[in-house]
N, CA, C and O atoms as CSV, one atom per row, in Angstrom:
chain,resi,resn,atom,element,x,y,z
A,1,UNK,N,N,1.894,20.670,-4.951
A,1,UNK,CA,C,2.321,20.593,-3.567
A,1,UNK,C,C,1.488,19.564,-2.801
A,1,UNK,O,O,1.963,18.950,-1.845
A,2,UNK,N,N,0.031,19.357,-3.311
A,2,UNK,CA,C,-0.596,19.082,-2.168
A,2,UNK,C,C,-0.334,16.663,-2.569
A,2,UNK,O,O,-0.722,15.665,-1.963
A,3,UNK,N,N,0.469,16.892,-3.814
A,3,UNK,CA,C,0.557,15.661,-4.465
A,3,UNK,C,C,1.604,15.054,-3.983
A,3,UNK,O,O,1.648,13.842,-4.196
A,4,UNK,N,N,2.865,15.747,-3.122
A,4,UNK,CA,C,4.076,15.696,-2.710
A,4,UNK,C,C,3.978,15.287,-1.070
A,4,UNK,O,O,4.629,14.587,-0.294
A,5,UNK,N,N,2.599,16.266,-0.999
A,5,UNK,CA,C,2.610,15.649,0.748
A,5,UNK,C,C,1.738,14.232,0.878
A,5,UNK,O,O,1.866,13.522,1.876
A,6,UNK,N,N,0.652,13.807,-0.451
A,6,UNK,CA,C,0.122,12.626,-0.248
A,6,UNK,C,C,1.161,11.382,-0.479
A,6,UNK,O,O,1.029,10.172,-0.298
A,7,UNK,N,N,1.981,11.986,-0.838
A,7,UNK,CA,C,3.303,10.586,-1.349
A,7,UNK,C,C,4.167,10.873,0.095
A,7,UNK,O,O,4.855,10.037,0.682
A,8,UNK,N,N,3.958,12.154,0.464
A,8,UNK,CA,C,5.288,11.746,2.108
A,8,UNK,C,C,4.250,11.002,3.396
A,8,UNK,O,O,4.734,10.499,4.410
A,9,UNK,N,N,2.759,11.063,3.102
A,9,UNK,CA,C,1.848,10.482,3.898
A,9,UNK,C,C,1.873,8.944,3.632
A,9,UNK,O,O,1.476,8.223,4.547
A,10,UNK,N,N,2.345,8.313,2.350
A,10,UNK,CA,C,2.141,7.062,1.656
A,10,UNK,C,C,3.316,5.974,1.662
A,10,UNK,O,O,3.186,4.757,1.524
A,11,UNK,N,N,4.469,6.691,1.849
A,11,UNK,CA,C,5.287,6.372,1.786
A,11,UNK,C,C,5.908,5.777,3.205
A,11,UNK,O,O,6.999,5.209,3.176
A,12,UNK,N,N,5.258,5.910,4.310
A,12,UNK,CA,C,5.774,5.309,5.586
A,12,UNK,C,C,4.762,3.531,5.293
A,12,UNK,O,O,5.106,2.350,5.285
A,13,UNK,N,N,3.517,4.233,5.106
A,13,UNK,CA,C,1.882,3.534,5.300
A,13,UNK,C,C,2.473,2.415,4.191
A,13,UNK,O,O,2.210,1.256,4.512
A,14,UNK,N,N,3.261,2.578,2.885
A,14,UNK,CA,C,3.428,1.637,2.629
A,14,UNK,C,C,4.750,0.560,2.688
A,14,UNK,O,O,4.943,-0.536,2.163
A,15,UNK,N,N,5.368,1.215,3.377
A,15,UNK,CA,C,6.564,0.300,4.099
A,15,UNK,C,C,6.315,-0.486,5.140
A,15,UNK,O,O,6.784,-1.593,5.407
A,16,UNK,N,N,5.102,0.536,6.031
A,16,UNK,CA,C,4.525,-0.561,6.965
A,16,UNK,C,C,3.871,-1.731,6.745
A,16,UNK,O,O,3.809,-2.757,7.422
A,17,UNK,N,N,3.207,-1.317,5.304
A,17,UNK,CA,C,2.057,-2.675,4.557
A,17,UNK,C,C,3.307,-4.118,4.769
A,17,UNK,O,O,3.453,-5.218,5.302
A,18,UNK,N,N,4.086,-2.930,3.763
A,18,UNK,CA,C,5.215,-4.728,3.282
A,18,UNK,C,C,5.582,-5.070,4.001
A,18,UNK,O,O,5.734,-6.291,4.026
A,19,UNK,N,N,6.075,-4.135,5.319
A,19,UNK,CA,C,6.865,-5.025,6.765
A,19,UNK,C,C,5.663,-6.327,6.889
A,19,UNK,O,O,6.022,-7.488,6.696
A,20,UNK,N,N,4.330,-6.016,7.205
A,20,UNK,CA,C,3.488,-6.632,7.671
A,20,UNK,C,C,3.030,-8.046,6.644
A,20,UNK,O,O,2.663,-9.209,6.813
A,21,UNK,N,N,3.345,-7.019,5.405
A,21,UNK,CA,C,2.765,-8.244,4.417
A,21,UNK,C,C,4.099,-9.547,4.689
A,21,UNK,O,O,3.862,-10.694,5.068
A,22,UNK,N,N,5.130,-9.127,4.456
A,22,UNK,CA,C,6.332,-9.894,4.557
A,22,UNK,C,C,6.362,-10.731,5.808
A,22,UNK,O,O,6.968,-11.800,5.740
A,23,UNK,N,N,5.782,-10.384,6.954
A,23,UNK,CA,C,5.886,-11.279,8.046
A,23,UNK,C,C,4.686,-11.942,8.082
A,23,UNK,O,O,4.446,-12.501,9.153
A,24,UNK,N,N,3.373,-12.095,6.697
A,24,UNK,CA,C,2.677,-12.601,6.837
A,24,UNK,C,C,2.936,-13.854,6.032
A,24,UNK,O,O,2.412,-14.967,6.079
A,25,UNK,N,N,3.882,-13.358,5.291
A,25,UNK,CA,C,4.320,-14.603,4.162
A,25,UNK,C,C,5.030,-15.841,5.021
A,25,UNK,O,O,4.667,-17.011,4.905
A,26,UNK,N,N,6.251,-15.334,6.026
A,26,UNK,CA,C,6.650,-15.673,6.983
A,26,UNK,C,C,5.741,-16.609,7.818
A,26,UNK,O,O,5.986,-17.765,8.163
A,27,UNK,N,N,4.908,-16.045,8.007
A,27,UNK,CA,C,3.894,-16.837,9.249
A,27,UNK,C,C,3.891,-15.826,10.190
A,27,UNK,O,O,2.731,-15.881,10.600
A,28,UNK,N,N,4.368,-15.054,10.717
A,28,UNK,CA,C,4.398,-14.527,12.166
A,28,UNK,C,C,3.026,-13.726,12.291
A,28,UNK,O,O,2.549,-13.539,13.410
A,29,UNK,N,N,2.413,-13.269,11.189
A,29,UNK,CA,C,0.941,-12.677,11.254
A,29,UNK,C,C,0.228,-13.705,10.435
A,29,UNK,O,O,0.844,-14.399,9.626
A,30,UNK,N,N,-1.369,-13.843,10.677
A,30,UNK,CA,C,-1.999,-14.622,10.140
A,30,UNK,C,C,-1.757,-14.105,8.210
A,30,UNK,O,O,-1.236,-13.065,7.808
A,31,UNK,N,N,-2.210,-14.989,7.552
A,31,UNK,CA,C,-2.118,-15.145,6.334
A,31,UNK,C,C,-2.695,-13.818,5.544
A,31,UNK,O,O,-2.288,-12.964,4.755
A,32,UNK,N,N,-4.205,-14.272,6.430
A,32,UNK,CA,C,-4.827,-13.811,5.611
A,32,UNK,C,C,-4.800,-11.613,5.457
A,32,UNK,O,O,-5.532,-10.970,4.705
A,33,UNK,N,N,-3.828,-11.068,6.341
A,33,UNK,CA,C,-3.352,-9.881,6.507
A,33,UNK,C,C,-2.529,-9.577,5.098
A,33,UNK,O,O,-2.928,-8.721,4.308
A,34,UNK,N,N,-1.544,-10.233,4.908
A,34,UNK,CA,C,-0.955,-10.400,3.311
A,34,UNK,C,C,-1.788,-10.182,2.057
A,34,UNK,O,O,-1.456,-9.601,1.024
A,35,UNK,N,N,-3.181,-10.892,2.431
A,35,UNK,CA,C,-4.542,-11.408,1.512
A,35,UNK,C,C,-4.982,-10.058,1.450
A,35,UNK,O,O,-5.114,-9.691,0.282
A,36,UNK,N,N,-5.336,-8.927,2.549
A,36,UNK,CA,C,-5.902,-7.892,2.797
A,36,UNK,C,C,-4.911,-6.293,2.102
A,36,UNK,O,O,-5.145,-5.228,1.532
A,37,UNK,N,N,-3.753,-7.088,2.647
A,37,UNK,CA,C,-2.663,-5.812,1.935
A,37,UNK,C,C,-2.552,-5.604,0.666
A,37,UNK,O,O,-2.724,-4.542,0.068
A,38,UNK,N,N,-2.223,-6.760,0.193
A,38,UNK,CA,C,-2.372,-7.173,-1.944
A,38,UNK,C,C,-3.419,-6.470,-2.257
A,38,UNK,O,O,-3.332,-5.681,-3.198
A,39,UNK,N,N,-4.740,-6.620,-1.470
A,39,UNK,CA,C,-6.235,-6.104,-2.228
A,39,UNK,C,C,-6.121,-4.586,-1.879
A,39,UNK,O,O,-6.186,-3.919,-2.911
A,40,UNK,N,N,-5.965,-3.792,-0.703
A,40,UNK,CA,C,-5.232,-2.960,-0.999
A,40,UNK,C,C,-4.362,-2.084,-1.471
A,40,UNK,O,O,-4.707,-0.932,-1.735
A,41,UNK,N,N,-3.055,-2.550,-1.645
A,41,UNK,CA,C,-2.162,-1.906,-2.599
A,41,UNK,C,C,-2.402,-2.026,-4.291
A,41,UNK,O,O,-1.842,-1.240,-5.055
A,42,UNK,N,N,-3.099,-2.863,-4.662
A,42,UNK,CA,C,-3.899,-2.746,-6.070
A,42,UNK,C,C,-5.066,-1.861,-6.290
A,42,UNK,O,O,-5.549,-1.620,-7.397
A,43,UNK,N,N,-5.401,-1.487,-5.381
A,43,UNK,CA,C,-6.921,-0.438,-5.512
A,43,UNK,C,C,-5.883,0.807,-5.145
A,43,UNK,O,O,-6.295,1.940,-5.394
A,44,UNK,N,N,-4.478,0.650,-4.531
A,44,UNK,CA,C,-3.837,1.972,-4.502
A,44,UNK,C,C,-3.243,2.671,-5.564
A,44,UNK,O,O,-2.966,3.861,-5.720
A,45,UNK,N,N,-3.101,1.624,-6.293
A,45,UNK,CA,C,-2.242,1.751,-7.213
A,45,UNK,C,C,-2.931,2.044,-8.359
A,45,UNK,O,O,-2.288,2.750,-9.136
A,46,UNK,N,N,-4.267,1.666,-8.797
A,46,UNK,CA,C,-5.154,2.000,-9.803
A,46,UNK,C,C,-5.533,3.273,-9.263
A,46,UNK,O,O,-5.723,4.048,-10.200
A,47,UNK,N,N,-5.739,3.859,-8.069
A,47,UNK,CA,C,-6.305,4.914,-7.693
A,47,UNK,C,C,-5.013,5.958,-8.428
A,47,UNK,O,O,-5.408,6.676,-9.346
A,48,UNK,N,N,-3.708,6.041,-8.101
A,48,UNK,CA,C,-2.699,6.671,-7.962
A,48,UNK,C,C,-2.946,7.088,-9.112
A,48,UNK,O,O,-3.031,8.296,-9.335
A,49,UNK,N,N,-3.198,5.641,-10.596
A,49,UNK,CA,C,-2.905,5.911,-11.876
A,49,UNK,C,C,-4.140,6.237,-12.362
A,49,UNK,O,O,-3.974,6.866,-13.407
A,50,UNK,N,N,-5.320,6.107,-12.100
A,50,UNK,CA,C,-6.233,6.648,-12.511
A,50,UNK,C,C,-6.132,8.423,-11.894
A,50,UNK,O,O,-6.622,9.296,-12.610
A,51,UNK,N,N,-5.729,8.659,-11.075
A,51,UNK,CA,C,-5.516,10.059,-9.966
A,51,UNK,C,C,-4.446,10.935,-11.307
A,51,UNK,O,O,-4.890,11.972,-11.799
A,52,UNK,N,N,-3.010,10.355,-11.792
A,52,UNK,CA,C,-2.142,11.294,-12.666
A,52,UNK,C,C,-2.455,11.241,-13.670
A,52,UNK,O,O,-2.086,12.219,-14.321
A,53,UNK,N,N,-3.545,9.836,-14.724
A,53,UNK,CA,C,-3.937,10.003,-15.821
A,53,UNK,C,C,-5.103,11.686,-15.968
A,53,UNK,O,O,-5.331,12.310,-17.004
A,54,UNK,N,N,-5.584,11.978,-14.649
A,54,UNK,CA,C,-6.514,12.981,-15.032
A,54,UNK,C,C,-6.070,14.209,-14.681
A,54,UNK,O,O,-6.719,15.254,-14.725
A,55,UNK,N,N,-4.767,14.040,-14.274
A,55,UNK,CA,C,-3.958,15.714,-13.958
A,55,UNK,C,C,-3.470,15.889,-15.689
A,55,UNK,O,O,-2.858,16.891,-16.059
């Protein structure tokens, strides 16, 4: 249960990333926000899979 509510917590947070990352690709936000999101969503994503490899 408590794995279901960290994915309904994750799941806005990362639509917002890509809105943001996507308008950074764009130009409309500085670059380097895109630069910050990538390094992010890769430490999320190792976390996630390092997180179900140990369930």
């Amino acid at each position: 249960m408590e794995r279901k509510r960290l994915y309904r917590f994750l799941l806005p947070l990362v639509l917002l990333l890509a809105l943001l990352y996507t308008l950074g690709l764009v130009g409309v936000v500085p670059f380097m926000v895109s630069y910050y999101i990538t390094i992010f969503l890769i430490f999320l994503f190792i976390f996630l899979r390092w997180e179900a490899r140990f369930r």
